[in-house]
Every structure is written in C-alpha cells, then in structure tokens.
N, C-alpha and C positions, 0 to 999 in steps of 0.2 A: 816217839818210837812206837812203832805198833806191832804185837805181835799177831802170825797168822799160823790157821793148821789146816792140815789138810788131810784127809785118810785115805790112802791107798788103799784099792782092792782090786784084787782079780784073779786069774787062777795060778795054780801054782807051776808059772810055767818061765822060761824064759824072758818073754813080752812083761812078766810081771816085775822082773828082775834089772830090765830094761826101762821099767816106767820108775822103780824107784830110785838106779842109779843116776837116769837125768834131773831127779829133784835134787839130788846131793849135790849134783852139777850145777846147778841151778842155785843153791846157796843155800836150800832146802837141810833141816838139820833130824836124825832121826828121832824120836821121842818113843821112848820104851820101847816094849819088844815085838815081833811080828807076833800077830795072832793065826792059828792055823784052824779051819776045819774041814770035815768029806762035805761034800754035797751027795747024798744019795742017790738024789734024783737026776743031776747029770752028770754022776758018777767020777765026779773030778774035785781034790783038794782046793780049797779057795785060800787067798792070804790076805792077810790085811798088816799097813804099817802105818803110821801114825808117824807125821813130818812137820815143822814147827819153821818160822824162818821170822826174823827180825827186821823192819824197812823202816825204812824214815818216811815212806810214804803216807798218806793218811789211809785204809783202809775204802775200798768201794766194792759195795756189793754185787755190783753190776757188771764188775770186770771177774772173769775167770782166777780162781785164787792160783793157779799155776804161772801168769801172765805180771801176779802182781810181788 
C-alpha cells in the first residue's frame, strides 16, 4: 500500500473549488484543513488543501501524482 499527497493551490475562486472536488472524485481524501491567505500583490485570496489518497500501486515519481 502506498500512501500519496498532494497540495492543492490556487486562488480562491470557483476553478479552485472545481480542482479540489475532482480529487475527491477521484478517490483523493481531504487531510486537515484549507489554508487561506491575501496575496497583496495580485490582490486576490490564494487556498491551499492538503489531499492524501491510498493505491496499491507502487509509487512513481515520473508519473503526475493526480494520474496516480
């Protein structure tokens, strides 16, 4: 069994909302809680969530962790 993680990020907007529910989809499980903060400089809130997911696969680093 191998566990994997993954961090979502991006701004706080729909699209973000959208990338983390197809990991859930995806089999992707959450792992604590979103983190939030402003970006000053392009004046837009960023998120971040933390996503964990369990495979029987062996791990490979060369394959995208959302694929595996």
């Amino acid at each position: 069994m191998t566990a994997l993680y993954r961090l979502l990020t991006g701004e706080d907007s729909s699209a973000f909302c959208h990338k983390v529910t197809d990991a859930l989809a995806k089999g992707w499980v959450l792992h604590g809680s979103p983190a939030f903060a402003w970006d000053a400089g392009a004046g837009v809130m960023r998120c971040a969530q933390a996503v964990t997911k369990e495979t029987e696969a062996d791990y490979d680093p060369d394959r995208r962790l959302g694929e595996q």
